[in-house]
Jmol script that loads the backbone (N, CA, C; Angstrom):
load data "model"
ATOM      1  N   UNK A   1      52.221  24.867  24.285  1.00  0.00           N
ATOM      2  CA  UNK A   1      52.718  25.742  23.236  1.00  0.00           C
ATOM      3  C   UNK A   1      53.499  24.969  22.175  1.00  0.00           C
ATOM      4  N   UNK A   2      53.809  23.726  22.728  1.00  0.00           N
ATOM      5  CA  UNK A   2      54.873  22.626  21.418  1.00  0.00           C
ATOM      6  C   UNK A   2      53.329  22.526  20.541  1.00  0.00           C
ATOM      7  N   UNK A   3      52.428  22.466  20.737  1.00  0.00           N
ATOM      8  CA  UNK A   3      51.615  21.941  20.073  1.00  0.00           C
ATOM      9  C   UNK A   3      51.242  22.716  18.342  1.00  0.00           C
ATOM     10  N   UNK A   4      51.497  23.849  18.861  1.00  0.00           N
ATOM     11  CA  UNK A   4      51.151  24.708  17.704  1.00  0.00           C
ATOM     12  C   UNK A   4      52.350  25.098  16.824  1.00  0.00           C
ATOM     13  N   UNK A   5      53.573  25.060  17.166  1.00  0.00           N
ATOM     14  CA  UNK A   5      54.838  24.156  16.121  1.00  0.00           C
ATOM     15  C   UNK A   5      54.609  22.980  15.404  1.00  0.00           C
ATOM     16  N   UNK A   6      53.851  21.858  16.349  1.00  0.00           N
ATOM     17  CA  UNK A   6      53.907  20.538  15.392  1.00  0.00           C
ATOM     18  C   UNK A   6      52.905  20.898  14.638  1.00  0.00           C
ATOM     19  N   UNK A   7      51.635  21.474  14.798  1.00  0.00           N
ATOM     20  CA  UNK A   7      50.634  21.857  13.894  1.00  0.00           C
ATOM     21  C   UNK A   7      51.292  21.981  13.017  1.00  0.00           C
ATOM     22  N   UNK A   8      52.505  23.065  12.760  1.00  0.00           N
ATOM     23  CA  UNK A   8      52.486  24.281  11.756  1.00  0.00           C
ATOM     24  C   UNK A   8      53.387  23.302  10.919  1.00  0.00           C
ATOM     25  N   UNK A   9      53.937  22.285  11.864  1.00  0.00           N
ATOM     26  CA  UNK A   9      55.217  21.400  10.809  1.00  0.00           C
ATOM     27  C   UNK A   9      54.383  20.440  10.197  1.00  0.00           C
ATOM     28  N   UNK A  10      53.444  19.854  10.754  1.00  0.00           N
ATOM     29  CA  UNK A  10      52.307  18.895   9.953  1.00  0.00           C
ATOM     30  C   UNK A  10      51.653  19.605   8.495  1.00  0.00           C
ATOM     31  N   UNK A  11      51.415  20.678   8.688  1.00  0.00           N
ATOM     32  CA  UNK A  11      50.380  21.601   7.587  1.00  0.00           C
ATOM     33  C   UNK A  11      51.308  21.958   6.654  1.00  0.00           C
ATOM     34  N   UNK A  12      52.650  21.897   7.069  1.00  0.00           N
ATOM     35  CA  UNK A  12      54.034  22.355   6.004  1.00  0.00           C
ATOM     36  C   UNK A  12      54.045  20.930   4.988  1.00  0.00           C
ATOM     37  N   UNK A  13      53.843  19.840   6.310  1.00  0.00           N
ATOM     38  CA  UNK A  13      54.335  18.576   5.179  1.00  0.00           C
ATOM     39  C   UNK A  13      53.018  18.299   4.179  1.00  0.00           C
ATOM     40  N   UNK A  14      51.632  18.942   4.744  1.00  0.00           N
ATOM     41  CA  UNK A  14      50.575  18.553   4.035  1.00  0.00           C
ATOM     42  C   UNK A  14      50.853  18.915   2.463  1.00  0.00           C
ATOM     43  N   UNK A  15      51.041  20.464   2.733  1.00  0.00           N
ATOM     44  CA  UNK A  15      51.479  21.591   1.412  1.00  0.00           C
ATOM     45  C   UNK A  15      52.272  20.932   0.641  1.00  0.00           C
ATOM     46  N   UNK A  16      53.437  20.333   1.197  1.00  0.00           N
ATOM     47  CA  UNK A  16      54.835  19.575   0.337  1.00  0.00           C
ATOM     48  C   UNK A  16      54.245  18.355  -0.525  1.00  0.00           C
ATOM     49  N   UNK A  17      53.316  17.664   0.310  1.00  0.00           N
ATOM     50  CA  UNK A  17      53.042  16.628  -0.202  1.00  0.00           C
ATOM     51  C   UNK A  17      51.614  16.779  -1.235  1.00  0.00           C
ATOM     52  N   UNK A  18      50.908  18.154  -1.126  1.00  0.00           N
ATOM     53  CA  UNK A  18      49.712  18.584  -2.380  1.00  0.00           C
ATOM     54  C   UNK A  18      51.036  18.914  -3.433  1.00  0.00           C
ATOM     55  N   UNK A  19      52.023  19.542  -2.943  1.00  0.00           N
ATOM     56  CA  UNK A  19      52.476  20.041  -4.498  1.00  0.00           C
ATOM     57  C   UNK A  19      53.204  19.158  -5.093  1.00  0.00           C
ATOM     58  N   UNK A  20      53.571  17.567  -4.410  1.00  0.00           N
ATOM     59  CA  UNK A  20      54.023  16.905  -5.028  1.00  0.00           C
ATOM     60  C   UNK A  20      52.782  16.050  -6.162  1.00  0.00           C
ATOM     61  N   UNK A  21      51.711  15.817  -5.368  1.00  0.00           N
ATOM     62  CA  UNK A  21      51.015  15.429  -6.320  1.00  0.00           C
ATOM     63  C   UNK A  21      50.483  15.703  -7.259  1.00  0.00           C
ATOM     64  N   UNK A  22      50.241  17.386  -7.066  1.00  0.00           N
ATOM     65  CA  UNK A  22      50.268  18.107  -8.791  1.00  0.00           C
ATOM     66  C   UNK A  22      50.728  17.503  -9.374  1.00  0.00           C
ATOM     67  N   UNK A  23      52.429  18.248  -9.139  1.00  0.00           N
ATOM     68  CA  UNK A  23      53.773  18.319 -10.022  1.00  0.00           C
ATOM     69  C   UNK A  23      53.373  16.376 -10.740  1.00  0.00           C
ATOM     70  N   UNK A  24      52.836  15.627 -10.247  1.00  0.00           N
ATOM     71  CA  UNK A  24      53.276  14.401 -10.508  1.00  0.00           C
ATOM     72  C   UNK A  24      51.952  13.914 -11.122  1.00  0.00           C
ATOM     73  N   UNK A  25      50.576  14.851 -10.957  1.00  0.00           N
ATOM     74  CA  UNK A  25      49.629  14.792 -12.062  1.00  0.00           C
ATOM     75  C   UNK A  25      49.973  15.042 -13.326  1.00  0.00           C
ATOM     76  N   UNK A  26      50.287  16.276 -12.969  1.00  0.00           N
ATOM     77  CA  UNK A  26      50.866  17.243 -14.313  1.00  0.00           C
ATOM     78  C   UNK A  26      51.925  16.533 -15.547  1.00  0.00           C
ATOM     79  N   UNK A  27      52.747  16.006 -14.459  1.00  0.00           N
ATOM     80  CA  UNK A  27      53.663  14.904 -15.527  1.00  0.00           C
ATOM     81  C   UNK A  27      52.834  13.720 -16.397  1.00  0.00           C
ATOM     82  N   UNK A  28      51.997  13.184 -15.856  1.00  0.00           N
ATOM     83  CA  UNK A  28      50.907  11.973 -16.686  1.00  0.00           C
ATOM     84  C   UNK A  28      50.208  12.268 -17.410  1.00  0.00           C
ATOM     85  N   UNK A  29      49.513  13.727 -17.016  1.00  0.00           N
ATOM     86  CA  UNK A  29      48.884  14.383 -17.797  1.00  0.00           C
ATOM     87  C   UNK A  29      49.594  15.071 -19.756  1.00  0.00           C
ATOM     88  N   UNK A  30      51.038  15.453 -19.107  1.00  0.00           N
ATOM     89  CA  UNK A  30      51.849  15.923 -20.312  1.00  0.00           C
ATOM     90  C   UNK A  30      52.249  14.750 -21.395  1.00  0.00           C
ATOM     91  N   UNK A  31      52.398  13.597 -20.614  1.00  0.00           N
ATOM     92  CA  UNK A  31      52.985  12.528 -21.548  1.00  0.00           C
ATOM     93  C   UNK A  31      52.845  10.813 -20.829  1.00  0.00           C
ATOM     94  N   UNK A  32      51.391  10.919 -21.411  1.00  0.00           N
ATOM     95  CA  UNK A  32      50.629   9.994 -20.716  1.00  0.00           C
ATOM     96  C   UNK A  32      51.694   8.776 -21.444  1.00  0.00           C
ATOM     97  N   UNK A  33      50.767   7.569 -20.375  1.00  0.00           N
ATOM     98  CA  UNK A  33      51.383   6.129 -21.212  1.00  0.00           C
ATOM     99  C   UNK A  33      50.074   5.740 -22.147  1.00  0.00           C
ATOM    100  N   UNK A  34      50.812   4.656 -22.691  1.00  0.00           N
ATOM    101  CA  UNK A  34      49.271   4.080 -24.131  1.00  0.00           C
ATOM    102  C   UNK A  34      48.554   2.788 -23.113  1.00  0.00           C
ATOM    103  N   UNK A  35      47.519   3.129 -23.541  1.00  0.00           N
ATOM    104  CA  UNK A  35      46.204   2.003 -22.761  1.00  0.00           C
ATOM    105  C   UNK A  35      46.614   0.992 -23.115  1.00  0.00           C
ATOM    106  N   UNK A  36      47.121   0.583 -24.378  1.00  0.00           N
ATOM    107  CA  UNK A  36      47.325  -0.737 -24.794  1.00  0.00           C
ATOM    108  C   UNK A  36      48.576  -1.343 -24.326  1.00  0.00           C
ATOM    109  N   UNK A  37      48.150  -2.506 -23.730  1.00  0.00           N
ATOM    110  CA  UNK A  37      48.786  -3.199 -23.396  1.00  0.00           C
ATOM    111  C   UNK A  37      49.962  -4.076 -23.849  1.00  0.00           C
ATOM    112  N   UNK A  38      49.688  -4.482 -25.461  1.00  0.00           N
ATOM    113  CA  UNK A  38      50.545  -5.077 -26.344  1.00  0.00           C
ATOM    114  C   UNK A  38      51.929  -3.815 -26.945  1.00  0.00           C
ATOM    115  N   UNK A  39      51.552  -2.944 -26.406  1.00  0.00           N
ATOM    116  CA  UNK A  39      52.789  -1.710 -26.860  1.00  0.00           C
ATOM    117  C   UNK A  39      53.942  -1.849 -26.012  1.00  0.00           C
ATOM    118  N   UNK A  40      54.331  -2.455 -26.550  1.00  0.00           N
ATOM    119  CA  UNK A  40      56.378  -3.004 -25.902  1.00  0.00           C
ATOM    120  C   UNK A  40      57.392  -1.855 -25.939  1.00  0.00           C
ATOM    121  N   UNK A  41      57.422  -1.114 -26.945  1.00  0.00           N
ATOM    122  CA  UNK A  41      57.911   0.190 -26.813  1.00  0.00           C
ATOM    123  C   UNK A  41      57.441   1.455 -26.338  1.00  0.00           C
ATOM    124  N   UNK A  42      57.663   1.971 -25.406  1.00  0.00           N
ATOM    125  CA  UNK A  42      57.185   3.171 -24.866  1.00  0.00           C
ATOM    126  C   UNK A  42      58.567   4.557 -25.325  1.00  0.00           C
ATOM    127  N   UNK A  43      58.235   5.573 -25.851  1.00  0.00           N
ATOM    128  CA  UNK A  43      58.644   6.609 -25.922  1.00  0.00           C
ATOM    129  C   UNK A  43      58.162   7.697 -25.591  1.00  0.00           C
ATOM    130  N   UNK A  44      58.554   8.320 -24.673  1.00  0.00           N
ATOM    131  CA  UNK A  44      57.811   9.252 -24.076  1.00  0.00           C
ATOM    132  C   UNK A  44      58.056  10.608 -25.148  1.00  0.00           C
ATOM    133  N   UNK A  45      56.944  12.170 -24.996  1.00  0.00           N
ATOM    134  CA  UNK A  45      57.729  12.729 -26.203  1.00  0.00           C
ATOM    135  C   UNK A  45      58.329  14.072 -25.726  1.00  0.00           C
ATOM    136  N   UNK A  46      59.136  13.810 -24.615  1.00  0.00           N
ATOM    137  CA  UNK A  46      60.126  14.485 -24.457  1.00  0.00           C
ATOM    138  C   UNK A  46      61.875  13.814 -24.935  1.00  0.00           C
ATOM    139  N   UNK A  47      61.044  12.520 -25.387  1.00  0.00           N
ATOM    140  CA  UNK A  47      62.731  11.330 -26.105  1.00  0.00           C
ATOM    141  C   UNK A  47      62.124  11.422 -27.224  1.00  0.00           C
ATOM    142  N   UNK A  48      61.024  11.819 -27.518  1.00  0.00           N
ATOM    143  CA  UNK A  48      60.543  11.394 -29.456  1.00  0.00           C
ATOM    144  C   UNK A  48      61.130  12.947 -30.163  1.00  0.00           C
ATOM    145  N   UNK A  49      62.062  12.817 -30.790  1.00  0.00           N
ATOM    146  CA  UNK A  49      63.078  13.941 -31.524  1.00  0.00           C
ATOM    147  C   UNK A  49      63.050  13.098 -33.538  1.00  0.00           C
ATOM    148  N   UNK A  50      63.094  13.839 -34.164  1.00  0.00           N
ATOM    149  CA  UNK A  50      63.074  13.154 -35.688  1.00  0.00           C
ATOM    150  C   UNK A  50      64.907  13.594 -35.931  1.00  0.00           C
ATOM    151  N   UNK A  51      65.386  12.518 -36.513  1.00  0.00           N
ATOM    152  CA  UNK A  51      67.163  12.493 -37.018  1.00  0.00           C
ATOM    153  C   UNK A  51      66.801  11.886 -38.283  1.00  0.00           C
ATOM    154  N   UNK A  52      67.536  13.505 -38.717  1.00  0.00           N
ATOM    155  CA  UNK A  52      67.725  13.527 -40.287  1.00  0.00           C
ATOM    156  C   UNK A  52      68.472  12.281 -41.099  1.00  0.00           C
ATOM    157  N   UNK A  53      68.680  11.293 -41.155  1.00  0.00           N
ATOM    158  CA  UNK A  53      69.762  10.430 -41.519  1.00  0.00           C
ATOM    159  C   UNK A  53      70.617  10.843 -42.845  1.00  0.00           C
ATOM    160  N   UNK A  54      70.034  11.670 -43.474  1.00  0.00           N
ATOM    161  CA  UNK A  54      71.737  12.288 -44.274  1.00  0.00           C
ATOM    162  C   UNK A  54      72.886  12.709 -43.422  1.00  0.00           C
ATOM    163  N   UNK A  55      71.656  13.845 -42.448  1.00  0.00           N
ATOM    164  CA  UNK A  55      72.835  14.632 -41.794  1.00  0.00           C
ATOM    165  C   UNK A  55      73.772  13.567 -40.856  1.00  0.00           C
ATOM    166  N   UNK A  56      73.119  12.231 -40.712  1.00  0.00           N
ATOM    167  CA  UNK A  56      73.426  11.437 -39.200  1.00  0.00           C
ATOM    168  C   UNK A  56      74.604  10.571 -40.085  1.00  0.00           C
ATOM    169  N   UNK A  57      74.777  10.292 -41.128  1.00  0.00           N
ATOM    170  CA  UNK A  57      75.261   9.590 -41.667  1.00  0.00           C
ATOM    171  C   UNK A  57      76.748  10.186 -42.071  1.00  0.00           C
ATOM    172  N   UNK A  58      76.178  11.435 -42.736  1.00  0.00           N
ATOM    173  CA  UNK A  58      77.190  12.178 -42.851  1.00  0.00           C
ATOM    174  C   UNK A  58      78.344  12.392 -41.899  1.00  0.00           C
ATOM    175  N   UNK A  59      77.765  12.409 -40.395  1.00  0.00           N
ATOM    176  CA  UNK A  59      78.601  13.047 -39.043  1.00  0.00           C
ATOM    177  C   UNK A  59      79.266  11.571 -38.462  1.00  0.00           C
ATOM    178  N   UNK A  60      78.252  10.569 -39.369  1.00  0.00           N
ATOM    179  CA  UNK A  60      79.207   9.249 -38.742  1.00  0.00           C
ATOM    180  C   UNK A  60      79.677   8.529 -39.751  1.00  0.00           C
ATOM    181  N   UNK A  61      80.520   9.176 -41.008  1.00  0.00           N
ATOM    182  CA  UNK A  61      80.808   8.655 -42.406  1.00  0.00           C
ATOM    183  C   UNK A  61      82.145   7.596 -41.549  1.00  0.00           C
ATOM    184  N   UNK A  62      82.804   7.750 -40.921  1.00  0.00           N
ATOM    185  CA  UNK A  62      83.824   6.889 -40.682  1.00  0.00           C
ATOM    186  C   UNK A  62      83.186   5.799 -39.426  1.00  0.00           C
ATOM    187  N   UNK A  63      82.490   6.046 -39.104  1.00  0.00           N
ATOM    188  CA  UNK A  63      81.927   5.087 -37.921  1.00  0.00           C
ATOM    189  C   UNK A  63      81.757   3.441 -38.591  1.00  0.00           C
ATOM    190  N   UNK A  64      82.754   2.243 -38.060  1.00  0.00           N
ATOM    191  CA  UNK A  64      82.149   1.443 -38.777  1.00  0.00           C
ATOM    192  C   UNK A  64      80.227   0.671 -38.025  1.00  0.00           C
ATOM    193  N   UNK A  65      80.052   1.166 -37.289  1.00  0.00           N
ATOM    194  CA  UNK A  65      78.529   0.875 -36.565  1.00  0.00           C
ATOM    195  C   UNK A  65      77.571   0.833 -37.816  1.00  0.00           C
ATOM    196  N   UNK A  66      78.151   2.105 -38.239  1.00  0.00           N
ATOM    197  CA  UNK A  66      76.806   3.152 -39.104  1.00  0.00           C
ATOM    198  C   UNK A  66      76.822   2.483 -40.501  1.00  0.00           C
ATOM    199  N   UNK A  67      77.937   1.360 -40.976  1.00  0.00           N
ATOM    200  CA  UNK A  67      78.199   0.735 -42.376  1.00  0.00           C
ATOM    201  C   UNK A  67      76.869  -0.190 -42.497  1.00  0.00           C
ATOM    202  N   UNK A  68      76.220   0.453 -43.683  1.00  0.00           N
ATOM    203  CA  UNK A  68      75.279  -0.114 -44.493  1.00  0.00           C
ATOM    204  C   UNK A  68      74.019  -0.503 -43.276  1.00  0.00           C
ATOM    205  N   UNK A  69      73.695   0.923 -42.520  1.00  0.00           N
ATOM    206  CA  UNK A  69      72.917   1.230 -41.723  1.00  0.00           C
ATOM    207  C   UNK A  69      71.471   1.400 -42.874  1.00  0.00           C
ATOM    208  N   UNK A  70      71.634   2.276 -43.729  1.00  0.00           N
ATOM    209  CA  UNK A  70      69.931   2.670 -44.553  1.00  0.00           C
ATOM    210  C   UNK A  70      69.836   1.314 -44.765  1.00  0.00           C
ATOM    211  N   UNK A  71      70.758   0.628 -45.488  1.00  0.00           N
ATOM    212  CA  UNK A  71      70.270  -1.035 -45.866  1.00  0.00           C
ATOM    213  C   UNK A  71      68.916  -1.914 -44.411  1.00  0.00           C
ATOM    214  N   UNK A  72      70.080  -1.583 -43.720  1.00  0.00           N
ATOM    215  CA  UNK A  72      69.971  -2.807 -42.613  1.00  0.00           C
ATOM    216  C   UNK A  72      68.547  -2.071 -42.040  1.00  0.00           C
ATOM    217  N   UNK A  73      68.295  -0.612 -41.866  1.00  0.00           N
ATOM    218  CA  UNK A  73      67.141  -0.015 -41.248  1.00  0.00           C
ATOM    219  C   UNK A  73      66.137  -0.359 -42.159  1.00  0.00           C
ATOM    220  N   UNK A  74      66.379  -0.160 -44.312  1.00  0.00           N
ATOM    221  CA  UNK A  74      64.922  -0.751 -44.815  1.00  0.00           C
ATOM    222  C   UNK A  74      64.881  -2.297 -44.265  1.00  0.00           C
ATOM    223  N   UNK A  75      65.573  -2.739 -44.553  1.00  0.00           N
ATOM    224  CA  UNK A  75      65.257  -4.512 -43.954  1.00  0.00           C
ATOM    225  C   UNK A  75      64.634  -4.627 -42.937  1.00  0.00           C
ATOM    226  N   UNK A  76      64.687  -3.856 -41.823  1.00  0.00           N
ATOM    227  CA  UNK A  76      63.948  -3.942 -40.340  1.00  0.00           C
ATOM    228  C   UNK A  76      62.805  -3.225 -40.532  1.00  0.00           C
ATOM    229  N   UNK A  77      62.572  -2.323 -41.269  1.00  0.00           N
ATOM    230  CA  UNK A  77      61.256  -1.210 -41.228  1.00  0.00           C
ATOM    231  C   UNK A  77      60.268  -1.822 -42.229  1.00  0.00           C
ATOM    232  N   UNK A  78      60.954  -1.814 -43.620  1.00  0.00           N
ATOM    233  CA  UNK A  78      59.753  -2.365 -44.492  1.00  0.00           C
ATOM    234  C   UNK A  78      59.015  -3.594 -44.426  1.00  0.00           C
ATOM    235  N   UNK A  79      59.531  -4.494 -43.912  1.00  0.00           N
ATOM    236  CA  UNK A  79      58.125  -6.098 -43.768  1.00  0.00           C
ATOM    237  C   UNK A  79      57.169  -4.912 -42.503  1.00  0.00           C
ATOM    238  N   UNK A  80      57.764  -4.201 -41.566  1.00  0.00           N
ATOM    239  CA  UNK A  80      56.375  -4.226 -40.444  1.00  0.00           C
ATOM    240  C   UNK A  80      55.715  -3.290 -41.005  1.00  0.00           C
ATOM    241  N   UNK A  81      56.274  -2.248 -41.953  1.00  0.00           N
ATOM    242  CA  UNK A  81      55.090  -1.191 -42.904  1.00  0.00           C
ATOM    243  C   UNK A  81      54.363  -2.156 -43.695  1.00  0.00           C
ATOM    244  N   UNK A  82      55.179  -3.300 -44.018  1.00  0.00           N
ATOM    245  CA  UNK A  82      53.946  -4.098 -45.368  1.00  0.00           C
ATOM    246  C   UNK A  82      52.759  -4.944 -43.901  1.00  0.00           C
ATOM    247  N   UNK A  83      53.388  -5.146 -43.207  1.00  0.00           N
ATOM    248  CA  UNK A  83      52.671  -5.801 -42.132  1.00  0.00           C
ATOM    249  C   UNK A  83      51.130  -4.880 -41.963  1.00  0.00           C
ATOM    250  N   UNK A  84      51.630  -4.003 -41.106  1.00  0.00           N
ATOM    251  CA  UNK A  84      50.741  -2.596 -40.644  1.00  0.00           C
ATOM    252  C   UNK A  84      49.683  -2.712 -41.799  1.00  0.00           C
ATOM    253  N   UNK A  85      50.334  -2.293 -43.173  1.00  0.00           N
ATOM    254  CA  UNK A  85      48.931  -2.160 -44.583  1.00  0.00           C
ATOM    255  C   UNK A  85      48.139  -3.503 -44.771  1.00  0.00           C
ATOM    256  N   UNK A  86      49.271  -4.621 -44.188  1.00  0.00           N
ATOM    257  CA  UNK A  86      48.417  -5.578 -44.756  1.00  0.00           C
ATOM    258  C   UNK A  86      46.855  -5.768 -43.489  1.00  0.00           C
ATOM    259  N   UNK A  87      47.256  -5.452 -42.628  1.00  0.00           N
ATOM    260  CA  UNK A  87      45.970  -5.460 -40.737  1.00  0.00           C
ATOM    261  C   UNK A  87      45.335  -4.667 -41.712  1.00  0.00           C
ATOM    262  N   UNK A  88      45.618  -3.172 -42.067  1.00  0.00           N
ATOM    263  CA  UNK A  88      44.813  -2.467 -42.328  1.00  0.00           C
ATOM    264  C   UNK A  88      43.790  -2.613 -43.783  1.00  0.00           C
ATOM    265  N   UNK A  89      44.290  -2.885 -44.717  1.00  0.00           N
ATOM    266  CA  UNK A  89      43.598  -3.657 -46.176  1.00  0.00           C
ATOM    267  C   UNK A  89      43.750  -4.854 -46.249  1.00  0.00           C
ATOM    268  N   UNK A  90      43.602  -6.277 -46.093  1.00  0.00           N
ATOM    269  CA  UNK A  90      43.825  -7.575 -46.044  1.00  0.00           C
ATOM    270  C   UNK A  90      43.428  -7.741 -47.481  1.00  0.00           C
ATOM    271  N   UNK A  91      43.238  -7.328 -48.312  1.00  0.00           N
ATOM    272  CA  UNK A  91      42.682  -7.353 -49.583  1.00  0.00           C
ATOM    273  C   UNK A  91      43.676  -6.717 -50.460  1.00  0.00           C
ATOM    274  N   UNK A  92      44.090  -6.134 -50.696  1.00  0.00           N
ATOM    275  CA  UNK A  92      45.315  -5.643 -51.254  1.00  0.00           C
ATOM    276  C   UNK A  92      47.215  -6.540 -50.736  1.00  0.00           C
TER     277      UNK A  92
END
end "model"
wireframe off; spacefill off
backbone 0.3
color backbone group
């Protein structure tokens, strides 16, 4: 008669362990990773949110971090946008 307890506790852990692998399909499925390999940054898009930088700037006007942040962000952003156009038109 123990036998048909351990059954019932085996078939419990089977169940636990199908709904973990959903639950853990379901997650790869929602916010897969990128095939490519050379992609060093991963953001998943439950972290990908857009910040207004007036408003961000505004809320950190005394922060000295945030001093001559738009500067320092075009300096870091614009060569890899001229980069990006240049892969994409090499002719221009």
């Amino acid at each position: 008669k123990a036998y048909v307890s351990q059954l019932a506790s085996i078939e419990w852990r089977q169940v636990c362990i199908h709904r973990i692998c959903i639950r853990h399909e379901a997650l790869h499925l929602a916010d897969p990773m990128p095939n490519k390999a050379d992609d060093h940054h991963v953001i998943g898009q439950s972290q990908s949110f857009l910040e207004d930088l007036t408003n961000f700037m505004q809320t950190n006007i005394g922060d000295p971090t945030v001093k001559h942040f738009v500067l320092k962000l075009r300096a870091h952003i614009l060569p890899r946008i001229a980069a990006i156009h240049q892969e994409v038109n090499p002719q221009a």
